[in-house]
PDB file of N, CA, C and O in Angstrom:
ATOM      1  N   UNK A   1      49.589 -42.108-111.905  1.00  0.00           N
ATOM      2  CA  UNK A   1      49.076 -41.561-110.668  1.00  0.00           C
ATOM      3  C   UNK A   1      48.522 -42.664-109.764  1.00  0.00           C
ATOM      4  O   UNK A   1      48.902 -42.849-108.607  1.00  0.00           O
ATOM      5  N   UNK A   2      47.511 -43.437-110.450  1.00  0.00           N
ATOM      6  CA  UNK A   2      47.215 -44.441-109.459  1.00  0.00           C
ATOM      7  C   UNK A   2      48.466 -45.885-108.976  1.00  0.00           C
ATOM      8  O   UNK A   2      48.188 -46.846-108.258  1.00  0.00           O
ATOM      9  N   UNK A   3      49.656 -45.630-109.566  1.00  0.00           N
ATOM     10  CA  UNK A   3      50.237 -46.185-109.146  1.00  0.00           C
ATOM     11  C   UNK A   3      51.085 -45.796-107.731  1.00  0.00           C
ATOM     12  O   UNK A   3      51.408 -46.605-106.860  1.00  0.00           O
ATOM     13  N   UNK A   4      51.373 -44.258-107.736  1.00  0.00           N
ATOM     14  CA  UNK A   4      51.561 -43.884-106.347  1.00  0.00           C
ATOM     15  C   UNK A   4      50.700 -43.576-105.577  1.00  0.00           C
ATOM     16  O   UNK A   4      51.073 -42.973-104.571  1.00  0.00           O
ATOM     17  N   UNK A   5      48.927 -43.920-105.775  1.00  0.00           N
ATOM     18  CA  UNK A   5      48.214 -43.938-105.318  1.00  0.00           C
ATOM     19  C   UNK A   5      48.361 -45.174-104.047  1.00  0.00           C
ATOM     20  O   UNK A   5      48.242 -44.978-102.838  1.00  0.00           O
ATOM     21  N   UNK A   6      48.623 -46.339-104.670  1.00  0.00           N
ATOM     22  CA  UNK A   6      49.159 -47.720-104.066  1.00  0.00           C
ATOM     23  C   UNK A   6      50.535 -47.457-103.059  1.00  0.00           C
ATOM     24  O   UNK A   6      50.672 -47.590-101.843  1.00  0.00           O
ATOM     25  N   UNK A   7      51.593 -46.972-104.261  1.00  0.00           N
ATOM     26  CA  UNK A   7      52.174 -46.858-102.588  1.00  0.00           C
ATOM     27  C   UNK A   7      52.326 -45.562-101.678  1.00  0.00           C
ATOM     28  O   UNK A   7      53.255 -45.559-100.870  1.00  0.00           O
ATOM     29  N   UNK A   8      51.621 -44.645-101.739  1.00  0.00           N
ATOM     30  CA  UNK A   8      51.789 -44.228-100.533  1.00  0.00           C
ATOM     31  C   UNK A   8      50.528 -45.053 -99.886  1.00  0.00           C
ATOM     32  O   UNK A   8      50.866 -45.374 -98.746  1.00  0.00           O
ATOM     33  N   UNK A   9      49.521 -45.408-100.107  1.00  0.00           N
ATOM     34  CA  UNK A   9      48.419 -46.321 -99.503  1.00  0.00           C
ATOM     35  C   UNK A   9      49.410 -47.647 -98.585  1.00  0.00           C
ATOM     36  O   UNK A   9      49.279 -47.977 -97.406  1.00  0.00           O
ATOM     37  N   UNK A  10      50.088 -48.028 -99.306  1.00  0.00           N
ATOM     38  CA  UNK A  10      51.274 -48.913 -98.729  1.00  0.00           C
ATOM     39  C   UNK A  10      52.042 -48.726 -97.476  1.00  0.00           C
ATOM     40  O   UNK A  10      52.104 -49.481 -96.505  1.00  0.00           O
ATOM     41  N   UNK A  11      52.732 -47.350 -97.718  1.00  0.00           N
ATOM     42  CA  UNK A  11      53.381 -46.466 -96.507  1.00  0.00           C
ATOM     43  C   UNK A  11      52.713 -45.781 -95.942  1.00  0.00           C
ATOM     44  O   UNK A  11      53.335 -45.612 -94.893  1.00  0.00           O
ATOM     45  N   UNK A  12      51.875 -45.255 -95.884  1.00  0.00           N
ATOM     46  CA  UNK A  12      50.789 -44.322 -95.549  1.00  0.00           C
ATOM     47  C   UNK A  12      49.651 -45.084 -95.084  1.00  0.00           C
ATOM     48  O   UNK A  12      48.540 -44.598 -95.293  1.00  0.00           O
ATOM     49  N   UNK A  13      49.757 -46.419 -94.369  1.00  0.00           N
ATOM     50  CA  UNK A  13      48.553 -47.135 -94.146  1.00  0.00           C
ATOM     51  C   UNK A  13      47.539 -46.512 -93.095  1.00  0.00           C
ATOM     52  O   UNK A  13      47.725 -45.485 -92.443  1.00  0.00           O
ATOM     53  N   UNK A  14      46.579 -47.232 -93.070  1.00  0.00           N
ATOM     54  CA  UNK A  14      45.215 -46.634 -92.277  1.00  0.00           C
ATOM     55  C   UNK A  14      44.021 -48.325 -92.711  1.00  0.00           C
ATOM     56  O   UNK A  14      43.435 -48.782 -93.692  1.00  0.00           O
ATOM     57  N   UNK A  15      44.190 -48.608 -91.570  1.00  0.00           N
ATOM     58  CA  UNK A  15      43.417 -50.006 -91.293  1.00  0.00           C
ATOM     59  C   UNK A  15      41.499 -49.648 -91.521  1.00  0.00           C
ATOM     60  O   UNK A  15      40.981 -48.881 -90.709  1.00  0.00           O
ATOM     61  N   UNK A  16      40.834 -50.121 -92.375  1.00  0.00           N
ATOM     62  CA  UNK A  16      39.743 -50.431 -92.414  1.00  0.00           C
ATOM     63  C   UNK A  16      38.639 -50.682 -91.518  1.00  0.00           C
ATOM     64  O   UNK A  16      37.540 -50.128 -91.534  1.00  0.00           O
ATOM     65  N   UNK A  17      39.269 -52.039 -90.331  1.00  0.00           N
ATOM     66  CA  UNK A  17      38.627 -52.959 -89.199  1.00  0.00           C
ATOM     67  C   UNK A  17      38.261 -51.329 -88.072  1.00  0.00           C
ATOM     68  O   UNK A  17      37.600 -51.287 -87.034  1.00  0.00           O
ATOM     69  N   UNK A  18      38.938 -50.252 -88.749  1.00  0.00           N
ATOM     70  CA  UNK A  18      38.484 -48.886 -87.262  1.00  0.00           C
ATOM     71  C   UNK A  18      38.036 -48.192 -87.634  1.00  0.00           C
ATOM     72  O   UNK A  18      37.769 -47.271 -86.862  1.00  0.00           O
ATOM     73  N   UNK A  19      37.597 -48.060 -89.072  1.00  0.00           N
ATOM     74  CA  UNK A  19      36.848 -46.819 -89.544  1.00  0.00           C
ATOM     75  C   UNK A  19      35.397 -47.245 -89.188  1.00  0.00           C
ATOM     76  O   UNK A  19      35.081 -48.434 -89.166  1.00  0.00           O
ATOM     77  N   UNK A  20      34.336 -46.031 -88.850  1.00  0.00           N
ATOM     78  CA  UNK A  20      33.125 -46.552 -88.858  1.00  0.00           C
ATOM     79  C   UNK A  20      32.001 -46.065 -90.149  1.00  0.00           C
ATOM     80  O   UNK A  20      30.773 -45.982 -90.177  1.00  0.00           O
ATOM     81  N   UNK A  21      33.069 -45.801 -91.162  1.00  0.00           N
ATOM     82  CA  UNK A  21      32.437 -45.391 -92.079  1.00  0.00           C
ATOM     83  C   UNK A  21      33.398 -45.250 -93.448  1.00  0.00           C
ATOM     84  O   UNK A  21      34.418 -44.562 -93.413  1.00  0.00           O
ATOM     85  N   UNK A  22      32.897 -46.104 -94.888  1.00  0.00           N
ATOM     86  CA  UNK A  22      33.899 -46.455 -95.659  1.00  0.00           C
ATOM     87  C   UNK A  22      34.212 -44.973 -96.603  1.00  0.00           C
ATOM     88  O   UNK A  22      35.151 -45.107 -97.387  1.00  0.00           O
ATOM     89  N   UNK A  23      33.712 -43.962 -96.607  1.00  0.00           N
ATOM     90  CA  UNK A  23      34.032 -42.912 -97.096  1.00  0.00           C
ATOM     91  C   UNK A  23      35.270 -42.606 -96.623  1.00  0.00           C
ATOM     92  O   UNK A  23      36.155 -42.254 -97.403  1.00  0.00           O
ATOM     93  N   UNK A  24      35.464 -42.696 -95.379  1.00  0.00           N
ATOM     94  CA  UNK A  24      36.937 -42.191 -95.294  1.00  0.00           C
ATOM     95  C   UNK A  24      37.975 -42.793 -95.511  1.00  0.00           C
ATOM     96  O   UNK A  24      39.086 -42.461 -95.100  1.00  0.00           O
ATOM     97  N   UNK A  25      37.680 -43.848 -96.259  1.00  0.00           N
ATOM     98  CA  UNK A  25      38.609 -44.855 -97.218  1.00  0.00           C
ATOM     99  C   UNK A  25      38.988 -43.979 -98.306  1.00  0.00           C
ATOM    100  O   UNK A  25      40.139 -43.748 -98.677  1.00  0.00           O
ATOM    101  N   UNK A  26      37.847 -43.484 -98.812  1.00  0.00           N
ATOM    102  CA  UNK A  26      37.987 -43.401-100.370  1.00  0.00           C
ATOM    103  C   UNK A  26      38.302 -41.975 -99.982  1.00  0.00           C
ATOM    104  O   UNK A  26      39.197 -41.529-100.700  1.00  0.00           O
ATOM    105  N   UNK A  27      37.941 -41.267 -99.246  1.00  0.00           N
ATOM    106  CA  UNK A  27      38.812 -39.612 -98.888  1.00  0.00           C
ATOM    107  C   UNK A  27      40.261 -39.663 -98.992  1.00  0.00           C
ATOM    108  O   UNK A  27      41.019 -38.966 -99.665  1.00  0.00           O
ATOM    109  N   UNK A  28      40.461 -40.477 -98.317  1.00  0.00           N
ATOM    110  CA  UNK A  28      42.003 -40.948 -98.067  1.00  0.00           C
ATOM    111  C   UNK A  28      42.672 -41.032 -99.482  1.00  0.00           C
ATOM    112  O   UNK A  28      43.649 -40.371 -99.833  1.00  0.00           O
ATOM    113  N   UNK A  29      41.913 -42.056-100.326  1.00  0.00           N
ATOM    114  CA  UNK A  29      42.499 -41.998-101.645  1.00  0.00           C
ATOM    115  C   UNK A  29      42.833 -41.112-102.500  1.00  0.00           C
ATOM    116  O   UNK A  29      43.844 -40.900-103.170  1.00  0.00           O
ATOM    117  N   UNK A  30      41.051 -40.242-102.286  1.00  0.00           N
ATOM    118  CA  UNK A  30      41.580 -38.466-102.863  1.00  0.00           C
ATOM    119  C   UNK A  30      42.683 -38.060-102.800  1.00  0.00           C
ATOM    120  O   UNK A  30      43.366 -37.616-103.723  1.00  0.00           O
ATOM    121  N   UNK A  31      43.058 -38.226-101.265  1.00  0.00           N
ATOM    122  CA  UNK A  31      44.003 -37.366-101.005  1.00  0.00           C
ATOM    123  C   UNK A  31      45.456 -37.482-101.552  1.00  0.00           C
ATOM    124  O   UNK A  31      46.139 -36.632-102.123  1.00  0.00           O
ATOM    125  N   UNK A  32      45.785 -38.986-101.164  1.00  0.00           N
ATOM    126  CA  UNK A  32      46.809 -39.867-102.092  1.00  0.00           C
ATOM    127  C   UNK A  32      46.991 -39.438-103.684  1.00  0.00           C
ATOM    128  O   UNK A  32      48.058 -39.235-104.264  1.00  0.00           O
ATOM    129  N   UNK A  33      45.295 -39.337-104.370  1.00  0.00           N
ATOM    130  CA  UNK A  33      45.456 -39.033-105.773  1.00  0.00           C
ATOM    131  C   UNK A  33      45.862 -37.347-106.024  1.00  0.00           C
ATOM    132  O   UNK A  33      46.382 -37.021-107.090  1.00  0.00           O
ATOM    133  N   UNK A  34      45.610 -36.441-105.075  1.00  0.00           N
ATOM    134  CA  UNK A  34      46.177 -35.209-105.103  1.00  0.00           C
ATOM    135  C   UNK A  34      47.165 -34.442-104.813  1.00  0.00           C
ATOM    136  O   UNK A  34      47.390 -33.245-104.996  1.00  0.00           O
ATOM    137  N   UNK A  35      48.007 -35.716-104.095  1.00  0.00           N
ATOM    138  CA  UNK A  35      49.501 -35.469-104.031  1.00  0.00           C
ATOM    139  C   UNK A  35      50.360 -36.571-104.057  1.00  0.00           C
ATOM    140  O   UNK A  35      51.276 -36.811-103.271  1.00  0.00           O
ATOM    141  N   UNK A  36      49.783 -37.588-105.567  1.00  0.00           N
ATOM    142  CA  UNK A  36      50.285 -38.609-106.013  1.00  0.00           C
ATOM    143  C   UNK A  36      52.067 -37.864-105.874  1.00  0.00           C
ATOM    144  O   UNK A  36      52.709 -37.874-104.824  1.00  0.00           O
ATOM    145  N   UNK A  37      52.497 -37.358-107.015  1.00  0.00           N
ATOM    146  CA  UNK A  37      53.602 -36.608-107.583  1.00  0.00           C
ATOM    147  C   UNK A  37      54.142 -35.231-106.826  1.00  0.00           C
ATOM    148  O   UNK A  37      55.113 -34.507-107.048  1.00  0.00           O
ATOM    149  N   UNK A  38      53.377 -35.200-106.107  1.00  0.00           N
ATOM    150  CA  UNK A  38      53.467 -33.843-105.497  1.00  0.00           C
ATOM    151  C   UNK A  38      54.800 -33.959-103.900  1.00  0.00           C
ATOM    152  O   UNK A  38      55.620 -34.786-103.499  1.00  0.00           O
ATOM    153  N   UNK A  39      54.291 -32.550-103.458  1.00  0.00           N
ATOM    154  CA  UNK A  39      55.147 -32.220-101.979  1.00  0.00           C
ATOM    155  C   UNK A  39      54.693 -32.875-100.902  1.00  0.00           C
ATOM    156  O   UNK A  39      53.711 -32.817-100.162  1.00  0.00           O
ATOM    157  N   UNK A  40      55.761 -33.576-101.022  1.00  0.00           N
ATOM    158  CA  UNK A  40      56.151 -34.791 -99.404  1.00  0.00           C
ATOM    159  C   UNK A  40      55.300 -33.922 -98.208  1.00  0.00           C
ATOM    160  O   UNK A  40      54.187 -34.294 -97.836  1.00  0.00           O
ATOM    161  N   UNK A  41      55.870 -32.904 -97.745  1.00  0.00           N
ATOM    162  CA  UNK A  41      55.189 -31.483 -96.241  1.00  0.00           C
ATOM    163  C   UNK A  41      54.035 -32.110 -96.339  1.00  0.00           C
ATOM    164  O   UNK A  41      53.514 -32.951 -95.606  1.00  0.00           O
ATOM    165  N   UNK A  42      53.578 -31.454 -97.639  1.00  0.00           N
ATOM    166  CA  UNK A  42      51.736 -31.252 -97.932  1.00  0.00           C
ATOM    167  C   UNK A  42      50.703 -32.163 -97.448  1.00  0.00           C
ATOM    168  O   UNK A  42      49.649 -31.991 -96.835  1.00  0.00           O
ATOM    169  N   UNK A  43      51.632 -33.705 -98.141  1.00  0.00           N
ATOM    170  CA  UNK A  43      50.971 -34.645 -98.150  1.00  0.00           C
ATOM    171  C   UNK A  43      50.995 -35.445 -97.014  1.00  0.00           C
ATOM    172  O   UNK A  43      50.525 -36.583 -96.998  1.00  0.00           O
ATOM    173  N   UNK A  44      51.450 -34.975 -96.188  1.00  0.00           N
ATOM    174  CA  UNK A  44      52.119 -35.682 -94.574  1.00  0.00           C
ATOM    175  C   UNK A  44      50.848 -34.258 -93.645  1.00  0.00           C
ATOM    176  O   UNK A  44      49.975 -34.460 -92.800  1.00  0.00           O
ATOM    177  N   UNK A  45      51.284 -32.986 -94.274  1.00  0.00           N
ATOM    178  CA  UNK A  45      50.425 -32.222 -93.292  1.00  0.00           C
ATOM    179  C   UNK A  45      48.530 -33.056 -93.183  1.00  0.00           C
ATOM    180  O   UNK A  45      47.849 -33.497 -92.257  1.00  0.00           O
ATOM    181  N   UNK A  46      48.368 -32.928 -94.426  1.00  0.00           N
ATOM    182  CA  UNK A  46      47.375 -33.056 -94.938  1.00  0.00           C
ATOM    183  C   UNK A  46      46.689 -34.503 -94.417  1.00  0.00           C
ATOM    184  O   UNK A  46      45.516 -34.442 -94.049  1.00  0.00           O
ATOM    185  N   UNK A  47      47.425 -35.886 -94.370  1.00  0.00           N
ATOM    186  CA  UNK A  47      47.238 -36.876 -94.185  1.00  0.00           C
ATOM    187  C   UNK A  47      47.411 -36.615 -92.407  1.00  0.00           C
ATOM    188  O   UNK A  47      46.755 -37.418 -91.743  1.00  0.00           O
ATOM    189  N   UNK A  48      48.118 -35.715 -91.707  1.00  0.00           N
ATOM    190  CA  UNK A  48      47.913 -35.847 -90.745  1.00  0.00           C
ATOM    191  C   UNK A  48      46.695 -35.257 -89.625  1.00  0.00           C
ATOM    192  O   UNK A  48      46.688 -35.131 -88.401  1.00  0.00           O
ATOM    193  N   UNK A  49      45.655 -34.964 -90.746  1.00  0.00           N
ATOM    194  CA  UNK A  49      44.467 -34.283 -90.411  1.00  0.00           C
ATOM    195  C   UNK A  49      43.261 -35.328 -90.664  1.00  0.00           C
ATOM    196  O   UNK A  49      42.220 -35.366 -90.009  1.00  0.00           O
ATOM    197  N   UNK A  50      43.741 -36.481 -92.148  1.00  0.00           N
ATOM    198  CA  UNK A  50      43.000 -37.068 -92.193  1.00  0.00           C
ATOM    199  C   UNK A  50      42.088 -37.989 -91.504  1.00  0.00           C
ATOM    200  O   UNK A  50      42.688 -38.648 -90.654  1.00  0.00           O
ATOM    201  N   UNK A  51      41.085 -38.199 -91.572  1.00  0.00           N
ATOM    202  CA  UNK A  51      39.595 -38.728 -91.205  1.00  0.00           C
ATOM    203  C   UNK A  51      40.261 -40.479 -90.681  1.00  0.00           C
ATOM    204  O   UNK A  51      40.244 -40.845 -89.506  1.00  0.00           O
ATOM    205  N   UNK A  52      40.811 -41.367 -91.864  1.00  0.00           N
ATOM    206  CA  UNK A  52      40.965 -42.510 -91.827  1.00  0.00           C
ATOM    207  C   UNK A  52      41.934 -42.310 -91.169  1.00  0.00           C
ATOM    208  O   UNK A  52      41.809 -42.858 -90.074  1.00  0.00           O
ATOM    209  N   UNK A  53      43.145 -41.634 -91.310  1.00  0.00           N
ATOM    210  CA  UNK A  53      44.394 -42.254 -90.315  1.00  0.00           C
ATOM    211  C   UNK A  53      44.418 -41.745 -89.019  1.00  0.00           C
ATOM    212  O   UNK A  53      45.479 -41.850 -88.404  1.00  0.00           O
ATOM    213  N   UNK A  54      42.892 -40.895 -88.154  1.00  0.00           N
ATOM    214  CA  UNK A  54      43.220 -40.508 -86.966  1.00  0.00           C
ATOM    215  C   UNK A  54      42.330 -41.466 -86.495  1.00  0.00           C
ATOM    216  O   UNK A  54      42.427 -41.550 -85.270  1.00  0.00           O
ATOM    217  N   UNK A  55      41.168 -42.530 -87.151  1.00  0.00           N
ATOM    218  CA  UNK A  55      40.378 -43.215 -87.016  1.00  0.00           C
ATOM    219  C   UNK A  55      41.792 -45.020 -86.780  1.00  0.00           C
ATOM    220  O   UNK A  55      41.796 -46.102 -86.194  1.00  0.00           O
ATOM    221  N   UNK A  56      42.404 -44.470 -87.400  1.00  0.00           N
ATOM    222  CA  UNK A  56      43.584 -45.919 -87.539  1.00  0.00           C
ATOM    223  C   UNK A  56      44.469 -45.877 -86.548  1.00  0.00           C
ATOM    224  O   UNK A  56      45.075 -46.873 -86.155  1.00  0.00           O
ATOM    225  N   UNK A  57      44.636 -44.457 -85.968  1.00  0.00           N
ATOM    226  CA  UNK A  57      45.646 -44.112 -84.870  1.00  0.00           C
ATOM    227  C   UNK A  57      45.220 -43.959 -83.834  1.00  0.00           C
ATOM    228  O   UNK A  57      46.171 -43.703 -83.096  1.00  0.00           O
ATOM    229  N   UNK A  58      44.306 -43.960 -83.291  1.00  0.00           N
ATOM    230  CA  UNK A  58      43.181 -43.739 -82.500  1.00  0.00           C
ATOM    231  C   UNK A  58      43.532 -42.086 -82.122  1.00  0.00           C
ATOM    232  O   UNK A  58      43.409 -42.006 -80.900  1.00  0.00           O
ATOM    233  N   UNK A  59      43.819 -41.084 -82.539  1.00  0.00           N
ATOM    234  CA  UNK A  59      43.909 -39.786 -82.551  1.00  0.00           C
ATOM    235  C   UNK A  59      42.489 -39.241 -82.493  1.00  0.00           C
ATOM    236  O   UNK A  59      42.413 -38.208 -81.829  1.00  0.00           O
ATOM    237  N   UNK A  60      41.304 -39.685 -83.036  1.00  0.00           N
ATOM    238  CA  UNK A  60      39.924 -39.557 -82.087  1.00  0.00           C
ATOM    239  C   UNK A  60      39.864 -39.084 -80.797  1.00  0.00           C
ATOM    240  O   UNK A  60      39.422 -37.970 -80.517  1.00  0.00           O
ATOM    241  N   UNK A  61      40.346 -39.985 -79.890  1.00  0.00           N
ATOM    242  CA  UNK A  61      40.367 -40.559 -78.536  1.00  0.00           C
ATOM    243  C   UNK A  61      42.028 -39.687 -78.021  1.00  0.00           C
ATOM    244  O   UNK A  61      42.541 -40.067 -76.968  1.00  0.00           O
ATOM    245  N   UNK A  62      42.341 -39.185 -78.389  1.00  0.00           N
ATOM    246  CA  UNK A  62      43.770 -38.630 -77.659  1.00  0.00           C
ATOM    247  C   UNK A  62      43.502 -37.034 -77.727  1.00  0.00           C
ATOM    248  O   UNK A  62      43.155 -36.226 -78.589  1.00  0.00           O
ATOM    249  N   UNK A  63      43.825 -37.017 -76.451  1.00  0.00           N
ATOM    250  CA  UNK A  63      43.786 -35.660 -75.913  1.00  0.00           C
ATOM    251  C   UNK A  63      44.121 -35.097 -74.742  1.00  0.00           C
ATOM    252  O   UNK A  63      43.714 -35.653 -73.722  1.00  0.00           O
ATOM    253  N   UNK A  64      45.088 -33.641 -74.605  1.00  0.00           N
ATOM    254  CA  UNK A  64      45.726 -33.343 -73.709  1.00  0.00           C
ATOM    255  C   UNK A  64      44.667 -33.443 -71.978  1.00  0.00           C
ATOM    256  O   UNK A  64      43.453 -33.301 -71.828  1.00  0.00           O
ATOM    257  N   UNK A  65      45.798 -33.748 -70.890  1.00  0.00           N
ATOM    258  CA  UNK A  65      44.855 -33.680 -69.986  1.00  0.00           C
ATOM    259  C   UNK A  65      43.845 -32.277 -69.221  1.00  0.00           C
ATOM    260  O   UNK A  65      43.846 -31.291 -69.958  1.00  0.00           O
ATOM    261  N   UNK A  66      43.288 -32.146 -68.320  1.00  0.00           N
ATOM    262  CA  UNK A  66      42.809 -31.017 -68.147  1.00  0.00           C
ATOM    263  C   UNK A  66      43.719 -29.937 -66.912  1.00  0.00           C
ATOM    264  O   UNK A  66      43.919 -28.742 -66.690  1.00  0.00           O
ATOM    265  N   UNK A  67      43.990 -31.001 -66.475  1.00  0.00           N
ATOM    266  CA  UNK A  67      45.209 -29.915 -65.578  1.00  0.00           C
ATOM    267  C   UNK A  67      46.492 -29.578 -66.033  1.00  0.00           C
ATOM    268  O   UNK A  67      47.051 -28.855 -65.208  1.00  0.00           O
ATOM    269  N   UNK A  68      47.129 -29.797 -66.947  1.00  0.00           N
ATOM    270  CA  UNK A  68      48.054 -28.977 -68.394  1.00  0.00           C
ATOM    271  C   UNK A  68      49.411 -29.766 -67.879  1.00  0.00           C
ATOM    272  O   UNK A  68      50.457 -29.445 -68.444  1.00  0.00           O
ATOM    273  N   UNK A  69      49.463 -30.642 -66.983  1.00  0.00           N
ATOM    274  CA  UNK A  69      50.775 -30.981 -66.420  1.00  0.00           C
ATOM    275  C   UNK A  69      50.592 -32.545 -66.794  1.00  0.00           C
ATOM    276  O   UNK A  69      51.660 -33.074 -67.104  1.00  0.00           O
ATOM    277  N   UNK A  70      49.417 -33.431 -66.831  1.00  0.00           N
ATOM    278  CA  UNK A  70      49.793 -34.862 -67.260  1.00  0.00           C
ATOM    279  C   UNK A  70      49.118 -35.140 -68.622  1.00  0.00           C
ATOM    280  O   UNK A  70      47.891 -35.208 -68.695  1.00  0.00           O
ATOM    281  N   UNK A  71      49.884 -35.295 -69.659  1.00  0.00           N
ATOM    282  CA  UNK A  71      49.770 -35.408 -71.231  1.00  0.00           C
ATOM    283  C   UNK A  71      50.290 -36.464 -71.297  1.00  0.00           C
ATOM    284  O   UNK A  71      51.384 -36.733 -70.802  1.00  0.00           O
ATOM    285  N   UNK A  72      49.597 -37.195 -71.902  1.00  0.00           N
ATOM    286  CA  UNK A  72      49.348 -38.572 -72.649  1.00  0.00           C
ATOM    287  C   UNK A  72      49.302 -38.818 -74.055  1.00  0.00           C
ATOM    288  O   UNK A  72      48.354 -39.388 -74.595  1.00  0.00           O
ATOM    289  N   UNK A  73      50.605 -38.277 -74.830  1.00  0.00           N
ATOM    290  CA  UNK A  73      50.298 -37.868 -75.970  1.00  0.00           C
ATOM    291  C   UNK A  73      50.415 -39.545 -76.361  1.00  0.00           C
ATOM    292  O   UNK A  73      50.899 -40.434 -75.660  1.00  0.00           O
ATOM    293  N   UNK A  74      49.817 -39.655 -77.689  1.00  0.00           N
ATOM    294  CA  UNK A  74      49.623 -40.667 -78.463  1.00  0.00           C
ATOM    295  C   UNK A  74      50.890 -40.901 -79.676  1.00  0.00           C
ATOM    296  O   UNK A  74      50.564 -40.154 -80.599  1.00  0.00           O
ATOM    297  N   UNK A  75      51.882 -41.452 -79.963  1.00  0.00           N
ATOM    298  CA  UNK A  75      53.211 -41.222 -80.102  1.00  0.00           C
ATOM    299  C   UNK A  75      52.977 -42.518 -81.787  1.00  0.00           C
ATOM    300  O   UNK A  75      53.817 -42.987 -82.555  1.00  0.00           O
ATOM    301  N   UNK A  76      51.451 -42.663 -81.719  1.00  0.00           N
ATOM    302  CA  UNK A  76      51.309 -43.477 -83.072  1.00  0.00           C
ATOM    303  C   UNK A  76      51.771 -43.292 -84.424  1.00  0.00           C
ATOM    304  O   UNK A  76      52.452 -44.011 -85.154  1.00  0.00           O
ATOM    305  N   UNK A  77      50.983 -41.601 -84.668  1.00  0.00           N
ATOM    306  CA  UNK A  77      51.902 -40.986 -85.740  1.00  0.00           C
ATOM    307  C   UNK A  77      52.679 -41.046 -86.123  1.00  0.00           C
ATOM    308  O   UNK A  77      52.867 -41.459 -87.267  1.00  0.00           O
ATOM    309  N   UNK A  78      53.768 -40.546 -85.118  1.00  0.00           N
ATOM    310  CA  UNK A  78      55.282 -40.384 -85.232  1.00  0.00           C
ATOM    311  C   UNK A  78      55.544 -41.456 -85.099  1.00  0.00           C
ATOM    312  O   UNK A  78      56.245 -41.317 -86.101  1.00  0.00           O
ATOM    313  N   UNK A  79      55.667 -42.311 -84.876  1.00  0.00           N
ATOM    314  CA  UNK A  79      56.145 -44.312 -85.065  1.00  0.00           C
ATOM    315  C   UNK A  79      55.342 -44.744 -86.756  1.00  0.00           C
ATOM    316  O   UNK A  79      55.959 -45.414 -87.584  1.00  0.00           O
ATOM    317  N   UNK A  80      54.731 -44.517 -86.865  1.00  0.00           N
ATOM    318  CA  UNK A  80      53.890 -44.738 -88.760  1.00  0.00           C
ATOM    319  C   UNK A  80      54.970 -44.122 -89.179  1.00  0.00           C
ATOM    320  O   UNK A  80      55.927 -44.892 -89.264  1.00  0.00           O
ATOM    321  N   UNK A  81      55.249 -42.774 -89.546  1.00  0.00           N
ATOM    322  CA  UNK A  81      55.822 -42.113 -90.142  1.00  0.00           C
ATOM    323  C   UNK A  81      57.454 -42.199 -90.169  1.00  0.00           C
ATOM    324  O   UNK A  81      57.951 -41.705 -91.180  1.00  0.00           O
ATOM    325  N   UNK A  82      58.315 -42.719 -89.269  1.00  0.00           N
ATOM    326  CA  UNK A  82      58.989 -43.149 -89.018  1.00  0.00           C
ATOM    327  C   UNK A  82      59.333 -44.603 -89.673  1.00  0.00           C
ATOM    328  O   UNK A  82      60.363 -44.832 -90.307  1.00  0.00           O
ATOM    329  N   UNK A  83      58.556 -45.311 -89.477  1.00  0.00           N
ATOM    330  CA  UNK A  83      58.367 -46.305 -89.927  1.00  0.00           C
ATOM    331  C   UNK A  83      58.659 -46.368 -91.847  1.00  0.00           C
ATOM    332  O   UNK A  83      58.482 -47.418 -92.464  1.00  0.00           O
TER     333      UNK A  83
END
């Protein structure tokens, strides 16, 4: 388990230098360790909610505009995941 702990940590990165708090390091890992072996969906839904990789993506800070016509979506995700 902790070996696909490593690589999805590998493929699944989320930079340190942007978190402002190291718990969501080790959340992250949870999460890795709970769908070491498991469903690809889950672990992509799930990671795409996570604490560290919206802190790594700057997904914090992204958000639709207020007049519903100029969206600035943040296209980080989908380039990681892709990747």
């Amino acid at each position: 388990r902790e070996n696909m702990v490593l690589f999805w940590h590998n493929h699944l990165c989320s930079g340190f230098s942007k978190q402002p708090d190291t718990s969501y390091t080790s959340a992250q890992n949870g999460l890795f360790r709970r769908y070491a072996n498991g469903n690809f969906r889950n672990l992509l839904r799930d990671f795409n909610r996570d604490a560290a990789n919206l802190y790594y993506l700057d997904g914090i800070v992204n958000y639709a505009s207020d007049d519903g016509i100029h969206v600035n979506a943040n296209e980080n995700f989908g380039r990681e995941i892709l990747e």
